[in-house]
matplotlib code that plots the C-alpha trace (Angstrom):
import matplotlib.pyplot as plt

x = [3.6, 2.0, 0.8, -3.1, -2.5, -4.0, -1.2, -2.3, -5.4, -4.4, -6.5, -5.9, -7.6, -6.5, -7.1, -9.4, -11.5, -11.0, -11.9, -14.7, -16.9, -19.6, -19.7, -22.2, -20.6, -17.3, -19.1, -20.6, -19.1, -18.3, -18.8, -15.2, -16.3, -14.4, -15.5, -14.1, -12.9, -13.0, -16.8, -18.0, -19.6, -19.4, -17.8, -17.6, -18.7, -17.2, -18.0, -15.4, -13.8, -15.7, -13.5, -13.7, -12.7, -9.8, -9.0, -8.8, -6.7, -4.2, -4.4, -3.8, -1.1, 0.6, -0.1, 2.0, 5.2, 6.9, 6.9, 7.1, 10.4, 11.9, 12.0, 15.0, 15.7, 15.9, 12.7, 11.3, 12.5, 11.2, 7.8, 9.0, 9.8, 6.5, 5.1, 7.0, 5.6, 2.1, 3.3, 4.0, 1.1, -1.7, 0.1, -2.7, -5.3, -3.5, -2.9, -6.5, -7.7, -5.4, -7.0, -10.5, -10.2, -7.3, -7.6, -3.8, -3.2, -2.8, 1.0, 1.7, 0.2, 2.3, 4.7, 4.2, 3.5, 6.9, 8.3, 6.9, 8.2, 11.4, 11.4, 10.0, 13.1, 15.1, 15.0, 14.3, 18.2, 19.7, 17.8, 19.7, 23.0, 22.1, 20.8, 23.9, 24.9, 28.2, 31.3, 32.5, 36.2, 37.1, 40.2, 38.4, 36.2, 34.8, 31.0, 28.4, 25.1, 22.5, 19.1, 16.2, 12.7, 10.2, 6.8, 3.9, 4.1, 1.2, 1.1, -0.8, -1.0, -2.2, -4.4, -1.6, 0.4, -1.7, 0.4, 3.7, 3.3, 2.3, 4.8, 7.7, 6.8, 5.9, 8.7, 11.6, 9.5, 8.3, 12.1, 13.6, 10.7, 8.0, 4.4, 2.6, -0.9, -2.0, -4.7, -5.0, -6.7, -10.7, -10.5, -9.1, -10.7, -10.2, -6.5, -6.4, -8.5, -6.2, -3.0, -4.2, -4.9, -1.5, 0.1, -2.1, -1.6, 1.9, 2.2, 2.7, 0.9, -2.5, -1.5, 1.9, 0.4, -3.2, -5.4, -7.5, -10.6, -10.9, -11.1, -8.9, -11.2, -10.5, -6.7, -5.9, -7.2, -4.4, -1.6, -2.7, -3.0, 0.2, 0.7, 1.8, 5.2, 6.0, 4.3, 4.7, 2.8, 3.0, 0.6, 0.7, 2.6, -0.4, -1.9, 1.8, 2.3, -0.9, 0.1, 4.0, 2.1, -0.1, 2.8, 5.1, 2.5, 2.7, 6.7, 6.7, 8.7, 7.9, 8.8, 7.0, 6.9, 5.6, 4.8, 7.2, 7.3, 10.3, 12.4, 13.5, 16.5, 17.4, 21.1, 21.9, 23.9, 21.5, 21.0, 17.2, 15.9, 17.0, 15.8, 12.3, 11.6, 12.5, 10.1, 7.4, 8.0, 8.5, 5.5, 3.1, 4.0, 0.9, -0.7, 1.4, 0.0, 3.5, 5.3, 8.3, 6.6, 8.6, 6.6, 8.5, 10.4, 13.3, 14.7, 18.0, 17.0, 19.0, 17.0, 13.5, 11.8, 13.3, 12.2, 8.7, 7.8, 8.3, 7.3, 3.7, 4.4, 4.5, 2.2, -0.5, 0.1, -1.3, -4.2, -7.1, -8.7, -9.5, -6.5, -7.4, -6.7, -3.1, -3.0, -3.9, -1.7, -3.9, -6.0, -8.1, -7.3, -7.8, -11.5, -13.7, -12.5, -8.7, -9.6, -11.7, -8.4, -6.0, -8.1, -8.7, -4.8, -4.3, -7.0, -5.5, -2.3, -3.5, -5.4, -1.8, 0.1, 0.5, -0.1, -1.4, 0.0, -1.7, -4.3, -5.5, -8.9, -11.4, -13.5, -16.4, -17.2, -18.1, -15.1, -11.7, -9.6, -7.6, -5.9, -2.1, -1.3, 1.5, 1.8, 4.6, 5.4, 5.0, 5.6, 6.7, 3.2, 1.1, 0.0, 2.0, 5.1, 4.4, 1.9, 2.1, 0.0, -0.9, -1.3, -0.2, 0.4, 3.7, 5.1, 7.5, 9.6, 12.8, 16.2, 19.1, 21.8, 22.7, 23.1, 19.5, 18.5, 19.5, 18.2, 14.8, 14.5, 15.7, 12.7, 10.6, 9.5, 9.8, 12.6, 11.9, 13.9, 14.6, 16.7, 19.4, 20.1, 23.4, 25.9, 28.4, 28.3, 30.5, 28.8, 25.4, 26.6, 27.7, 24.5, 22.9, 25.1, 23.4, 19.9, 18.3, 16.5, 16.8, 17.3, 18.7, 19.0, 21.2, 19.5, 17.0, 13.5, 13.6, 12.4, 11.9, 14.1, 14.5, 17.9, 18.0, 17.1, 14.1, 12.9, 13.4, 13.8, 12.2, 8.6, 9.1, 9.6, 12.0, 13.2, 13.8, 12.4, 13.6, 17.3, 19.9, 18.4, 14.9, 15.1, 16.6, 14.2, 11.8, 14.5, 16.4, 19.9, 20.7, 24.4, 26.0, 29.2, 31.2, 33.4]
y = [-7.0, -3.5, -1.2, -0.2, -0.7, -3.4, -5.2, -7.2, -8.8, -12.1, -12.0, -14.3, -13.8, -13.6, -16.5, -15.1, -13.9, -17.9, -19.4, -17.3, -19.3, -21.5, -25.2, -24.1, -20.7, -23.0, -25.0, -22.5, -21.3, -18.1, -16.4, -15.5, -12.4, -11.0, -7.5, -5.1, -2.8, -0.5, -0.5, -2.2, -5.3, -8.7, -10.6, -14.1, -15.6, -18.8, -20.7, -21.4, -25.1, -26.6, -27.8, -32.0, -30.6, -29.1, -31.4, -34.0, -31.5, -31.3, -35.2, -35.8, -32.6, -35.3, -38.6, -36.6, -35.8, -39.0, -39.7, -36.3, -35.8, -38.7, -37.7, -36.6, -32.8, -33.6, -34.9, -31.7, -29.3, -30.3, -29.6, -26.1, -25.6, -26.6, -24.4, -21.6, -22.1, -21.8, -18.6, -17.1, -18.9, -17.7, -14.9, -12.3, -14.2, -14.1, -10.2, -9.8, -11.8, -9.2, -6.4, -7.6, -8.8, -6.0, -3.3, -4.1, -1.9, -4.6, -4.1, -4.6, -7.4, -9.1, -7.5, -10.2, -13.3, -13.3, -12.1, -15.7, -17.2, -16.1, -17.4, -21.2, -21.0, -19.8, -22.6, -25.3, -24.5, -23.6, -25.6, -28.8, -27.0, -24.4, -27.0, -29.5, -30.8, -29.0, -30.5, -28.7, -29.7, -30.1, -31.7, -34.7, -35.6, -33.9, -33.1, -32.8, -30.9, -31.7, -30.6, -32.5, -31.0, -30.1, -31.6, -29.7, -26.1, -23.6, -20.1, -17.2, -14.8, -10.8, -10.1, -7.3, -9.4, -12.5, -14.9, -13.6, -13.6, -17.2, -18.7, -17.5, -19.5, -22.3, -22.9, -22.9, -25.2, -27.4, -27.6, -28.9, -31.3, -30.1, -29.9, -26.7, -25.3, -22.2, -19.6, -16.5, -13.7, -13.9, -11.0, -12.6, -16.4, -16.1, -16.0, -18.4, -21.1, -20.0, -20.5, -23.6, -25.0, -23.9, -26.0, -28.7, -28.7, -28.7, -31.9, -31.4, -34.8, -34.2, -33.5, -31.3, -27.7, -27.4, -24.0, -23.9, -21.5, -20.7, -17.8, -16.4, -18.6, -21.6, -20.8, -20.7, -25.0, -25.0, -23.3, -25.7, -28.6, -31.1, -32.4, -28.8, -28.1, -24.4, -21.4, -18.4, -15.1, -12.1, -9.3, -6.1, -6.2, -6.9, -9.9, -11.8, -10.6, -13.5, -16.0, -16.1, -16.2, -18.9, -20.5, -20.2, -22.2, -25.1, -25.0, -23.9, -22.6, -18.7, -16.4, -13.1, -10.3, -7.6, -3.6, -1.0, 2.8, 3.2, 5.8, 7.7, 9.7, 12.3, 14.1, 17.4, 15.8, 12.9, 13.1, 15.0, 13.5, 10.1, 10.6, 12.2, 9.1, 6.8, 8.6, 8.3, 4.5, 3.9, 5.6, 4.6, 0.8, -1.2, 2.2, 2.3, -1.3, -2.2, -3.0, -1.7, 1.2, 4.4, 5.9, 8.6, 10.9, 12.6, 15.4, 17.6, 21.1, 22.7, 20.1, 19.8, 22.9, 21.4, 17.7, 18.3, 20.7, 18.5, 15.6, 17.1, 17.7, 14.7, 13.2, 15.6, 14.4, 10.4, 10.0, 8.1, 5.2, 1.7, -0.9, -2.8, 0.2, 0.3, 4.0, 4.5, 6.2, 5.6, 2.6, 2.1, 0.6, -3.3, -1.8, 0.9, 0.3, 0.4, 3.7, 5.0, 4.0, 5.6, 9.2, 8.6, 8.7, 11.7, 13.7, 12.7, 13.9, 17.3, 17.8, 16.6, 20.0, 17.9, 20.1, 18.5, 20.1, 17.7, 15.4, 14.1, 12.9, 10.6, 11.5, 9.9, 8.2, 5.0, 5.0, 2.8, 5.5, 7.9, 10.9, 10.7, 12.8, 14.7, 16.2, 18.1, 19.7, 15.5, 15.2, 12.4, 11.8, 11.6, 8.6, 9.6, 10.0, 6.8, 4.6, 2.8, 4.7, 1.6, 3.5, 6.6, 9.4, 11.0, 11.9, 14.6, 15.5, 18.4, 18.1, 19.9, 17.6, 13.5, 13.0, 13.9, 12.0, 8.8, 9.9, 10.6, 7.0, 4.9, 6.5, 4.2, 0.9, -1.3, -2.4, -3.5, -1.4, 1.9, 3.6, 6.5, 9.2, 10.6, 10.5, 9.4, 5.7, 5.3, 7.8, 5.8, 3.0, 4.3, 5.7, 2.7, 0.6, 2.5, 2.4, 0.4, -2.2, -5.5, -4.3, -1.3, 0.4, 3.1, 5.1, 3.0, 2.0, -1.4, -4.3, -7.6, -9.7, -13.9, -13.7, -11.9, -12.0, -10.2, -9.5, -7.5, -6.4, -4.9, -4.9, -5.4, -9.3, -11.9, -14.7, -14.1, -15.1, -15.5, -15.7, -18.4, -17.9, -18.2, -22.3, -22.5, -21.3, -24.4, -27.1, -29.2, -28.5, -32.0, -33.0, -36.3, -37.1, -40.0, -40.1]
z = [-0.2, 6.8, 9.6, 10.2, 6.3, 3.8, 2.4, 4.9, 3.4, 3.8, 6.8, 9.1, 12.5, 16.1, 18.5, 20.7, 17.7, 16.6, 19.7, 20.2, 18.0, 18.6, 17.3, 14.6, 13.5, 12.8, 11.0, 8.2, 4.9, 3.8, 0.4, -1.6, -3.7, -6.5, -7.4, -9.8, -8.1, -11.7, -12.4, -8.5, -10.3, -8.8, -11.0, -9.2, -5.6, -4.4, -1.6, 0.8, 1.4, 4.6, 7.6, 6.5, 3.0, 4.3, 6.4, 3.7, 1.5, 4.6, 4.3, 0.8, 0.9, 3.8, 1.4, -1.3, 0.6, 1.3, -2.5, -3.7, -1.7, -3.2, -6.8, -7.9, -8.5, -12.5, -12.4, -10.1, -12.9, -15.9, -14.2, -12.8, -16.6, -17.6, -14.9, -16.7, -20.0, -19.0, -17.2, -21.0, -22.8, -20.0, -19.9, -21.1, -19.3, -16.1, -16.5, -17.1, -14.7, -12.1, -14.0, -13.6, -9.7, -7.9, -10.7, -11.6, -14.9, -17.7, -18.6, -15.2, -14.9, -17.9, -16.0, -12.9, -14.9, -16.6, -13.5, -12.2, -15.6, -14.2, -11.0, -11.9, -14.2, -12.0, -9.4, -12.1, -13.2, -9.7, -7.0, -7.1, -6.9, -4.2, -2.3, -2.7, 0.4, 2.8, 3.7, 7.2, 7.7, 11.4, 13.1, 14.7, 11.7, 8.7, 9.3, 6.1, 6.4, 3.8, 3.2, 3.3, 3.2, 6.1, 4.3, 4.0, 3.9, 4.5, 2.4, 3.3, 0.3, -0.4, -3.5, -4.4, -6.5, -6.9, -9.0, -8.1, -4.1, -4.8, -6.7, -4.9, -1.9, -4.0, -6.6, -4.3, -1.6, -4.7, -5.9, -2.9, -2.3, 0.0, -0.8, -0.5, 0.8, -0.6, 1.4, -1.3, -0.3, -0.4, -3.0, -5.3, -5.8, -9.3, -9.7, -7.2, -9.4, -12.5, -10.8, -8.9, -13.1, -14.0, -11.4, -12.4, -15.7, -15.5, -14.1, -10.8, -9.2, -7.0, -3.4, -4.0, -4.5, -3.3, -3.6, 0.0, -0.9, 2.9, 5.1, 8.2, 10.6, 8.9, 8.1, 11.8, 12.0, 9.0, 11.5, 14.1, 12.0, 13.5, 9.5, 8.2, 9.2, 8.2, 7.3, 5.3, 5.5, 3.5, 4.8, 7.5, 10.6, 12.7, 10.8, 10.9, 14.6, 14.9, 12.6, 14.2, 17.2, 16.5, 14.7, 17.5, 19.9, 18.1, 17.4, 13.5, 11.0, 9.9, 7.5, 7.4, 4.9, 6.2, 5.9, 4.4, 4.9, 2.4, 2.1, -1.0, -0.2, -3.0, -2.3, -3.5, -6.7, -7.4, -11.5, -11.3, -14.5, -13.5, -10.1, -11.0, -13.4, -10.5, -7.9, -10.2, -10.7, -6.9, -6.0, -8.9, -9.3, -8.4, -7.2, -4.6, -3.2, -3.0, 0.6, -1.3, -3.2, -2.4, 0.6, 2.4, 0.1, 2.0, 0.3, 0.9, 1.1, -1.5, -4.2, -2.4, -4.4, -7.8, -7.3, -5.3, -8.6, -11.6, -9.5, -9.2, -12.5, -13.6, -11.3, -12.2, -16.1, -15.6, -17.3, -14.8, -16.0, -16.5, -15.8, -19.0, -21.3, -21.9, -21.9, -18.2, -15.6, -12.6, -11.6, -9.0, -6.2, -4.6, -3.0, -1.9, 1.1, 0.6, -1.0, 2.3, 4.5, 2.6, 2.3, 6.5, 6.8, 4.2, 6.1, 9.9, 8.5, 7.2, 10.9, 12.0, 9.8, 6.8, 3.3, 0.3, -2.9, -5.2, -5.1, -1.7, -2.5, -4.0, -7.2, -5.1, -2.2, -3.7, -5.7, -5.4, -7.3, -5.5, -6.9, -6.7, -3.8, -2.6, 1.2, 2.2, 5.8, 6.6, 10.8, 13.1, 14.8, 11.7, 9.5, 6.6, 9.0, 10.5, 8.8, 5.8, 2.7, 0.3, -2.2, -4.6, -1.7, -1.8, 1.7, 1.6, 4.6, 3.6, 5.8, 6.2, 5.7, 4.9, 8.4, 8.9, 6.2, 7.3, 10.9, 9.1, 7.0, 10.0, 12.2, 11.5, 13.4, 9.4, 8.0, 4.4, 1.5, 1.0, -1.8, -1.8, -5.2, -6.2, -8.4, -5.8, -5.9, -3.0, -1.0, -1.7, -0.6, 2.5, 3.0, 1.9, 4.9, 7.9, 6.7, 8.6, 6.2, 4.4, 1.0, 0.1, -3.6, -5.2, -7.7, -8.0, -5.6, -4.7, -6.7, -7.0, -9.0, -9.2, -8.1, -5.3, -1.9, -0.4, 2.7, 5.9, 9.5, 12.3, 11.8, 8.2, 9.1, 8.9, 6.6, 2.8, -0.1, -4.1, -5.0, -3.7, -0.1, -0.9, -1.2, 2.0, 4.7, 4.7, 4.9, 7.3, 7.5, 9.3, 10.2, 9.3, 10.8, 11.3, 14.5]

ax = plt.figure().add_subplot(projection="3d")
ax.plot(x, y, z, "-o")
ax.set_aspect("equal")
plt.show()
């Protein structure tokens, strides 16, 4: 799941910041914390993999494929199934372990592990026939295109959605044969280990998924590294700028998934209770750590005073507390510091004319909560016009007509989802056409589903993951024709 944001903690490093590095500095290990980011307490430190320990994982990951590719899809998906199964055992574990290391609130977290359920399922049942090979008639000789697998795969995850950002780059690439390397996010080691087990224990042999414990440093040897063949980075815009540069430099495969500034975009006969309980779902899902979280909420005049007063309202109801109670409204966020960014960009954006109506601050400034926050009187030029705000701020910017409000949500350099509210269904889908995005939703924000598509444009990214397309993007669609 962006900008000067932090969706982009899988934080992979810039060259120059790489090759900067003396012999010995390359050489040495950093700690993997995981903190709570509810009570501040250290609740695990890991040290990370060394380079001749990764470099034996890349090996072994390489060892693996040539078989690995060669078992048949009906033998694959029994262990996807497995996989699936352990999902819905572990499932309270898994959500606690969220809970514990990115302040997730705890339904939420079941929330994602049966999401992930899903999507093992999902391509389990469907892989073999969505990767079934194409017959392309032609007058001087019928062509086929099949697809084989690329081999090993590197992943580079966030810590905002720690198992499901995980397995749907692995399931799909496991499915159709590939082996996969997995860098998580340093804050969230713990998940990493748990999910690394499931795999394990669902059969999959040693060698096909592999967990690397490793910072950014140490993730660009893995880009570089001639044995992987394709990577995958979900994180902000400028993290994934470096890795599809890095990437590019040695001639492989990307997807990125990027930043989001998505807009909401209420019209003047939008149902308001419908709408209302929408707006507080997109904005408050994950605490607004979402790259599809509802960000900029553009508003027709002639309903902007109705919708921005029982949205505080409702706002203002949700009770702060700890994720693991099942009765909180508001969690904290990933860190301190993902608390300290977002009340920088509020602040900028009130010195830029930007009025906060609720919220705006932290209780303290060692805490990782933040307030839910609305600003209104929101300006192209500020953050919360043009950044991404990872977390539960509101921005609200009133126009005069639909025109303008599709104007409004394509000014923006992302491209990721957005969402449009009326009654009209044939007038949201026309507004839906010219917004400027991969994904677009009527009356509802976007979301993530097993079955379809998702990803985006611009500086959102490129490629797509889940759904019929997902399984697609790390194979090789090779011709055989006979002339």
């Amino acid at each position: 799941m962006t900008t000067s944001s932090t969706s982009g903690t899988s934080e992979v490093g810039d060259s120059a910041s790489a090759t900067g590095l003396r012999a010995e500095k390359s050489a040495a290990r950093d700690e993997l914390r995981s903190i709570n980011p509810y009570n501040g307490q250290t609740l695990k430190t890991c040290i990370e993999m060394s380079d001749e320990e990764v470099d034996d994982a890349i090996g072994k990951a390489g060892e693996r494929f040539p078989a690995w590719q060669c078992v048949p899809f009906p033998e694959r998906a029994p262990l996807l199934h497995r996989a699936a199964a352990l999902c819905r055992e572990r499932i309270e574990s898994l959500a606690r372990l969220m809970a514990l290391e990115m302040g997730k609130r705890i339904s939420e977290g079941r929330e994602e592990v049966e999401l992930c359920a899903r999507i093992f399922g999902y391509y389990a049942d469907r892989g073999e026939e969505f990767l079934r090979p194409q017959v392309i008639p032609s007058r001087q000789g019928d062509g086929t295109v099949i697809n084989e697998p690329l081999g090993v795969l590197f992943g580079i995850e966030p810590w905002n959605y720690p198992c499901y950002q995980v397995v749907r780059f692995a399931a799909p690439n496991l499915m159709a044969g590939n082996v996969v390397l997995m860098k998580h996010s340093t804050s969230v080691p713990q998940c990493a280990e748990a999910l690394d087990r499931l795999f394990h224990d669902a059969g999959f042999p040693p060698g096909a998924y592999t967990n690397l414990a490793i910072t950014a440093r140490r993730a660009n040897k893995v880009i570089d590294d001639d044995r992987v063949q394709g990577v995958s980075f979900t994180g902000s815009d400028a993290s994934g700028a470096r890795v599809a540069e890095r990437a590019g430099r040695n001639a492989k495969k990307t997807i990125l998934e990027l930043g989001g500034s998505d807009p909401f975009v209420v019209f003047e006969d939008a149902d308001m209770d419908l709408t209302l309980d929408r707006a507080v779902f997109g904005k408050m899902t994950n605490m607004g750590q979402s790259c599809v979280a509802a960000k900029r909420f553009i508003l027709l005049e002639s309903v902007s005073e109705e919708f921005v007063h029982h949205f505080k309202e409702r706002l203002a109801a949700l009770k702060m507390g700890d994720p693991l109670d099942e009765s909180t409204g508001v969690a904290p966020l990933s860190s301190v510091e993902a608390a300290a960014r977002l009340e920088d960009q509020v602040n900028r954006s009130v010195a830029g004319g930007a009025r906060v109506i609720l919220g705006g601050k932290r209780p303290s400034p060692e805490s990782a909560f933040f307030e839910p926050t609305i600003l209104t009187n929101v300006k192209k030029g500020t953050p919360a016009y043009d950044e991404e705000l990872f977390g539960p701020v509101a921005a609200v910017i009133v126009v005069p007509d639909e025109g303008t409000a599709i104007a409004v949500a394509n000014d923006t350099k992302y491209g990721l989802g957005g969402s449009v509210y009326t009654s009209d269904i044939e007038r949201g889908r026309c507004a839906a056409e010219q917004i400027e995005a991969g994904m677009v939703f009527i009356n509802h924000p976007v979301w993530i589903y097993e079955d379809m598509p998702f990803g985006g444009i611009k500086k959102s990214g490129y490629g797509r993951e889940t759904g019929p397309l997902g399984i697609h993007e790390f194979v090789n669609k090779k011709l055989l024709r006979v002339l």
